[in-house]
C-alpha positions in Angstrom: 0.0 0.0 0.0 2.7 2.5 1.2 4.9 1.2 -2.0 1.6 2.4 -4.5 1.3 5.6 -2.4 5.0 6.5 -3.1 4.6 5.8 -7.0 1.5 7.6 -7.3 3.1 10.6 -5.9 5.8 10.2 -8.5 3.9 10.1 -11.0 1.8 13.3 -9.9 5.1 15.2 -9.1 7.2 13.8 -12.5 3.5 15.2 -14.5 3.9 18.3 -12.6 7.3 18.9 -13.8 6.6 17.7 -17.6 3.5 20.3 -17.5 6.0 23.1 -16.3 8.9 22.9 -19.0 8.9 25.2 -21.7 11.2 26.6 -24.1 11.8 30.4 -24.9 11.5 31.2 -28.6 12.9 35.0 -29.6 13.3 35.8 -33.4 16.8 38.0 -34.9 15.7 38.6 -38.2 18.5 41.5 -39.4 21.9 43.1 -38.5 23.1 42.5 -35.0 22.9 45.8 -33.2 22.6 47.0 -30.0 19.3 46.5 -29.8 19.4 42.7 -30.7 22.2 42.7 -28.2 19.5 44.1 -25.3 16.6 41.6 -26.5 18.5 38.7 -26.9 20.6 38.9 -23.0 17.5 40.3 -21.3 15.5 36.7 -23.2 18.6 34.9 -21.4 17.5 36.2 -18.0 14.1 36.0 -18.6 14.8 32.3 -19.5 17.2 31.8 -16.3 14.5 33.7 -13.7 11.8 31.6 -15.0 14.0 28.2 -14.8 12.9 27.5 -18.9 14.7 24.2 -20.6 16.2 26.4 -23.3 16.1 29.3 -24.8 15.9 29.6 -28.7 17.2 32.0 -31.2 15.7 31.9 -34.8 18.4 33.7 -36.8 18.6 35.2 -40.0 21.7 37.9 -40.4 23.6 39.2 -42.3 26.0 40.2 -39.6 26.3 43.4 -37.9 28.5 45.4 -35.0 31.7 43.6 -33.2 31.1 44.6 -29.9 27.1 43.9 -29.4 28.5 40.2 -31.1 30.7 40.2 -27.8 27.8 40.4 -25.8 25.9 38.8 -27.3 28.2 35.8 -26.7 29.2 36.3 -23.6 25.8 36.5 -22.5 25.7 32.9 -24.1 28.6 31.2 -22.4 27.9 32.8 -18.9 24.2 31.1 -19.2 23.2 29.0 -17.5 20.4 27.8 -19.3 21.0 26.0 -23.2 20.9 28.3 -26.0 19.5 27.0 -29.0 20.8 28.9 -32.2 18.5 27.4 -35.2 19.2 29.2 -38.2 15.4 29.8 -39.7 13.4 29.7 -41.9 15.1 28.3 -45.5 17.0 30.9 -47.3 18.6 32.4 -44.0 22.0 32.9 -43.0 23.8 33.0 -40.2 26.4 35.6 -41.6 29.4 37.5 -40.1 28.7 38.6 -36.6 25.8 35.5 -37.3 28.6 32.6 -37.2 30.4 33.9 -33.8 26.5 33.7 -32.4 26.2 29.9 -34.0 29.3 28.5 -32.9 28.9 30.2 -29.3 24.9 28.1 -28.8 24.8 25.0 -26.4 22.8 23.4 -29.5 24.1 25.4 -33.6 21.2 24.1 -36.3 20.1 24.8 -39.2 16.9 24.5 -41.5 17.2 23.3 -44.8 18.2 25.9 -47.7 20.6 27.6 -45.5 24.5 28.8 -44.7 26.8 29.9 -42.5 30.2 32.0 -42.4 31.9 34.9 -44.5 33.3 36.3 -41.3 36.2 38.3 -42.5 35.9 41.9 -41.4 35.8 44.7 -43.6 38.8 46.9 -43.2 38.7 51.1 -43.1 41.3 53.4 -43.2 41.8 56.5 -45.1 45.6 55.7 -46.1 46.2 52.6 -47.6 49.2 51.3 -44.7 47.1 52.6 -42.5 44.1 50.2 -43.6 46.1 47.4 -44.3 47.5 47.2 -40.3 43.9 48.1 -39.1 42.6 45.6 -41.0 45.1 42.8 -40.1 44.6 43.9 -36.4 41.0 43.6 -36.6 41.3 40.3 -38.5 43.8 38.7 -36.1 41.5 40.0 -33.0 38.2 38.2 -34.8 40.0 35.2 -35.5 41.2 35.0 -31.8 37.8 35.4 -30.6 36.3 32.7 -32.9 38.7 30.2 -32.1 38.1 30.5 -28.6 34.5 29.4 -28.7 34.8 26.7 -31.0 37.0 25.2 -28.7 34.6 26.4 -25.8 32.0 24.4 -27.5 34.5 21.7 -29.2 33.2 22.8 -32.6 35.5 22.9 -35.9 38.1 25.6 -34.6 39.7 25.5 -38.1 36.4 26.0 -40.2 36.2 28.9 -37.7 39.2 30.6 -38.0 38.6 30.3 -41.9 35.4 31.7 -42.0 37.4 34.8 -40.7 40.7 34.9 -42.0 39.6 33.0 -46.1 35.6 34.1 -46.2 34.3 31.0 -46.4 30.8 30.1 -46.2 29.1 26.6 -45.9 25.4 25.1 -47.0 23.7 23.7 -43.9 24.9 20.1 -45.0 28.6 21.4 -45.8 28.5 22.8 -42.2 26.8 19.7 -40.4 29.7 17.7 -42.6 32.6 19.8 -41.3 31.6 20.0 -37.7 30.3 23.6 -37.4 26.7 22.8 -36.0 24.9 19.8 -34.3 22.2 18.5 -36.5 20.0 20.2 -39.6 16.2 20.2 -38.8 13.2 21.5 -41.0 11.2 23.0 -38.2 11.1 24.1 -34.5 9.1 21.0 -33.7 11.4 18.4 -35.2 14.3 20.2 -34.0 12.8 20.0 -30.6 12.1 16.5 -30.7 15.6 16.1 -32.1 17.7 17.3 -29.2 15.0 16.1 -26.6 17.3 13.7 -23.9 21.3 15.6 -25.1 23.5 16.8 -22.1 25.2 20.0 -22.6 27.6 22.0 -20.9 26.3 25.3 -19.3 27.9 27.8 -16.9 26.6 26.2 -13.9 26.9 22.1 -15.1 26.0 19.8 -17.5 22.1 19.6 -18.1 20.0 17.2 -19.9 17.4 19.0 -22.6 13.8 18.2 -21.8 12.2 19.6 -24.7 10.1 16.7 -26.8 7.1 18.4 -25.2 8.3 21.5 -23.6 5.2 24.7 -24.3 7.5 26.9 -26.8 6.5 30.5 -25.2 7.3 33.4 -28.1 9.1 36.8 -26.4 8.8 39.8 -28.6 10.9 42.8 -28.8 10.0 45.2 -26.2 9.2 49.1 -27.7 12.4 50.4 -26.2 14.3 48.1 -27.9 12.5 48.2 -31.0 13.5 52.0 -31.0 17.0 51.6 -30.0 17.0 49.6 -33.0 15.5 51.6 -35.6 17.5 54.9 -35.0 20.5 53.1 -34.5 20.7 52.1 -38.0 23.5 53.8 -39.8 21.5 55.4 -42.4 18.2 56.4 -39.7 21.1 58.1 -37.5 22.7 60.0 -40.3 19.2 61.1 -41.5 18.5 61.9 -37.9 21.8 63.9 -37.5 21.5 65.6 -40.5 17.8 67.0 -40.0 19.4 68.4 -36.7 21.4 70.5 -38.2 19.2 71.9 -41.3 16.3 72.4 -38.6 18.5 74.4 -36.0 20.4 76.2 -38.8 17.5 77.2 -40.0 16.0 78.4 -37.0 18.6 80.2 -36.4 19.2 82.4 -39.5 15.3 82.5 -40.1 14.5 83.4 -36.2 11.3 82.5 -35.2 10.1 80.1 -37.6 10.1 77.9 -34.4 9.1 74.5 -35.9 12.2 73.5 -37.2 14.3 74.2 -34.5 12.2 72.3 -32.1 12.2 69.5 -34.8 16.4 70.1 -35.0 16.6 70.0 -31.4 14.8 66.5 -31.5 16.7 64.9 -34.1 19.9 65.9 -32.9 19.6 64.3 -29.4 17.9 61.2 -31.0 21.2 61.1 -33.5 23.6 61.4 -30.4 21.5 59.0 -28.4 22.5 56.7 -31.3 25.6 57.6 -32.1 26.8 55.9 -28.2 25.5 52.5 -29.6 27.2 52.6 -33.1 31.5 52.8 -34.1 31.2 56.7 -34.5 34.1 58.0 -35.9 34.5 61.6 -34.9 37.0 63.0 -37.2 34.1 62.1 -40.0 31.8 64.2 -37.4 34.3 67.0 -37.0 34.4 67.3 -41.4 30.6 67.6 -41.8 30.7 70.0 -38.9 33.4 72.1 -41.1 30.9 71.7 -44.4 28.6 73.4 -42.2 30.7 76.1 -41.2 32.5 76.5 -45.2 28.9 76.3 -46.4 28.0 79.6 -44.2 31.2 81.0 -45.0 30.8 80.8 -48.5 27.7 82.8 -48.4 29.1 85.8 -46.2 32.2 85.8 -47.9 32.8 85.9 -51.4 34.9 83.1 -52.6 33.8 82.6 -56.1 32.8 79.4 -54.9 36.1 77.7 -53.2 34.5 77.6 -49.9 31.0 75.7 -51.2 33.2 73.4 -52.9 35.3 72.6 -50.0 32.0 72.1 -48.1 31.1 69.6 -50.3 34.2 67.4 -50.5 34.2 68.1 -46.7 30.7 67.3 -45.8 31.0 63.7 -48.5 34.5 62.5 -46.9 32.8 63.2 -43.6 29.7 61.0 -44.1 31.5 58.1 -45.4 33.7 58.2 -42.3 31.3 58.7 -39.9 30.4 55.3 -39.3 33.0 52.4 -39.5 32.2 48.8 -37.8 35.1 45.9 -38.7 31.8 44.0 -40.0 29.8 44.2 -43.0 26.6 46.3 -43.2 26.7 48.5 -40.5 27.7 51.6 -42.6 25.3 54.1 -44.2 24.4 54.1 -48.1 26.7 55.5 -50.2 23.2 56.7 -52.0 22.2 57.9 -49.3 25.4 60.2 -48.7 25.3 61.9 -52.2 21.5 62.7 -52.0 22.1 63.9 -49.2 25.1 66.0 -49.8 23.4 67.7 -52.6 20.3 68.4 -50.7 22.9 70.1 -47.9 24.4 72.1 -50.5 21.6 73.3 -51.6 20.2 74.0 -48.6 23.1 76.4 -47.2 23.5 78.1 -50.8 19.6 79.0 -51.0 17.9 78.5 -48.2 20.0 79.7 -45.3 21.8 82.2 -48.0 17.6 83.8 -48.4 17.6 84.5 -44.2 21.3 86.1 -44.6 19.6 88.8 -47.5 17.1 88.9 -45.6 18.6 90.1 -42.1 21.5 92.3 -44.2 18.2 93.8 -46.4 17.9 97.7 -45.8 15.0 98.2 -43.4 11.5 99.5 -45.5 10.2 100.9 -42.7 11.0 103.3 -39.5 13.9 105.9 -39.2 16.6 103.7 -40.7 14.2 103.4 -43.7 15.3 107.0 -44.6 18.7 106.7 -44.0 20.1 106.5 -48.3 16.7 108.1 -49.3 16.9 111.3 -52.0 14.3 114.2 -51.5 14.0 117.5 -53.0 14.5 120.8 -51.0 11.7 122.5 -50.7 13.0 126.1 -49.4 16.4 127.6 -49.0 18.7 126.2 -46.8 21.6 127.7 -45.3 24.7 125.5 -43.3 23.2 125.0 -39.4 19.4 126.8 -40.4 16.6 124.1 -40.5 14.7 123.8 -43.5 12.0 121.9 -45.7 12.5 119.0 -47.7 9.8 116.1 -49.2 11.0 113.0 -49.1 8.6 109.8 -50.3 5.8 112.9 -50.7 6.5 114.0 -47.1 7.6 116.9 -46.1 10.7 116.7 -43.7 12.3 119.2 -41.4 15.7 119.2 -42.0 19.5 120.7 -41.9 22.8 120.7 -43.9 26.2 121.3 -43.3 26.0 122.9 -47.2 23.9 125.7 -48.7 21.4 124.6 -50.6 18.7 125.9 -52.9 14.7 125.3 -53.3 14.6 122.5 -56.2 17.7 120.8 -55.3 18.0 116.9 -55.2 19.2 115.5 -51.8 20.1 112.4 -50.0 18.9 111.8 -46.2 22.7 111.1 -44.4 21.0 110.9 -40.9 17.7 110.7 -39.0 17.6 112.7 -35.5 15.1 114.0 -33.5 12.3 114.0 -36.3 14.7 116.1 -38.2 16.6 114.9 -41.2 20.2 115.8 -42.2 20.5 115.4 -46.1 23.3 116.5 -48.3 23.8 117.6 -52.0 23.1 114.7 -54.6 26.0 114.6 -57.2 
């Protein structure tokens, strides 16, 4: 009796555990940014508080920034419950910054009709020695870092380091073949099934995957992180930044218009928000700010053009510099840099150069309206002895230093006291 008591609660306490496990599913489908970075470590905690099976990461990337990769897998090897990497659906890749994510899972898959690798960074450098060293630092650094986690998760460490120093990139059976992931699965369900019973090796121990029929529970993107991630594209920050400085430029040589200063102010705080989650490169900063200040130049100072053309070549080196990541993709459109450089250019020469006219025009109106006017004297004037003079069909008290006779042509010199001081017209 006390032997069929025991069993039973067995059973009722092994049920009660099988009815609690579940699996974490979150969704990377783009570059790796900052913003993936945030979702995909605060998923990990989410997964570790709640005491999930795994956690599972449906990639498909192109690549994207070196340092949110470093979190990204650190956040991975510190957990200390399995990540899942399944590179989803067919036609994805795991690319770049992707394959360092890949390689660093508990459990690497892949659907069918999908690759993995091309992890060489891209180089950047203004001189060409100067590129080349950058670019075999930065190369040497990523290899380093890649061969540590395959041999953290006894993965092909060669493959690896060729994927960053050669550029390679496998099919999903090429990579199963050589030893880059653990199995190639056509859906969640069958890849859940699939590694259902497999001991892995977390930060805390080995554990045994319990997911055959673990609840999968979906975590979206929060709406902070969905922000951080769409200004902190390149080309949404360089937009951003760029509508900053028309808007407050504008405001400030057009005073008053109010609207597109407020608007400035906006974008340019959103644009440096950004610019502390991306590889901002502030000498390209510093040049667009030195278009800026050639393009005002050029219309207060006459340079027959040598100043607009410097702000030109000024403001396009300084946008393709502005933003420089060692991996592909994070960089903002060539396309996007020329359009905008002409819109600039235009913008200085016409628009701000129209609020310059207009605050150097001569006032219409008021007393320094008649300063430059001519008028015709109505009576005699003598040097110091007030006299008559009509001026815009007004007639004007006024004086002279010279003598002057009823019929003669004048020009107002000075306005004083409701009493104008005109001289001879030659």
């Amino acid at each position: 009796m006390k032997l069929t008591v025991a069993l039973l609660f067995s059973l009722i306490a092994a049920g009660g555990l099988h009815a609690s496990e579940k699996v974490l599913l979150i969704r990377i489908d783009g570059p790796i940014s900052p913003a993936s970075a945030e979702y995909i470590l605060s998923s990990i905690n989410k997964a570790e508080n709640e005491q999930a099976s795994a956690l599972v990461i449906e990639m498909n990337t192109p690549g994207g920034l070196l340092e949110s990769t470093r979190r990204i897998v650190q956040g991975i090897l510190t957990s200390s419950v399995p990540v899942i990497v399944y590179v989803y659906p067919p036609g994805s890749r795991a690319g770049s910054a992707g394959a360092f994510i890949t390689l660093s899972a508990n459990i690497a898959a892949m659907a069918p009709g999908t690759n993995i690798g091309a992890s060489h960074p891209v180089g950047g450098g203004v001189g060409s020695d100067t590129a080349s060293v950058e670019s075999e630092k930065i190369t040497n650094d990523a290899a380093a870092f890649i061969r540590a986690i395959a041999q953290k998760r006894h993965r092909n460490v060669t493959w690896a380091e060729d994927a960053v120093r050669r550029s390679i990139s496998n099919s999903d059976s090429e990579a199963l073949r050589a030893g880059v992931i653990n199995l190639i699965s056509p859906n969640l369900d069958s890849l859940l099934k699939s590694i259902n019973g497999i001991q892995v090796e977390t930060d805390t121990g080995r554990v045994v995957l319990k997911t055959a029929n673990a609840r999968v529970e979906f975590v979206p993107m929060n709406w902070r992180d969905k922000f951080l991630g769409v200004i902190s594209d390149p080309n949404i920050t360089y937009i951003l930044m760029m509508i900053g400085i028309f808007g407050i430029m504008f405001e400030l040589f057009n005073p008053g218009s109010i609207l597109p200063g407020v608007v400035g102010a906006i974008s340019l705080i959103m644009a440096f928000y950004a610019f502390q989650t991306l590889p901002v490169n502030y000498a390209g900063l510093a040049l667009i700010l030195l278009a800026v200040v050639l393009f005002v130049a050029e219309i207060k100072i006459v340079s027959h053009g040598i100043l607009a053309i410097g702000g030109v070549i000024s403001m396009f080196l300084g946008s393709i510099m502005l933003i420089r990541s060692p991996f592909e993709l994070v960089s903002i459109s060539l396309t996007l840099i020329i359009t905008t450089v002409l819109v600039a250019t235009v913008f200085f020469l016409w628009v701000v150069g129209l609020g310059l006219r207009a605050q150097q025009r001569k006032p219409a109106t008021g007393q320094e309206a008649m300063v430059g006017e001519t008028g015709t004297v109505m009576t005699d004037m003598k040097p110091g002895s007030p006299g008559q003079v009509t001026v815009h069909g007004e007639i004007w008290k006024a004086t002279s230093d010279r003598e002057l006779k009823a019929g003669d042509r004048v020009v107002v010199d000075s306005f004083e006291n409701w009493t104008l001081k005109v001289k001879p017209k030659y």
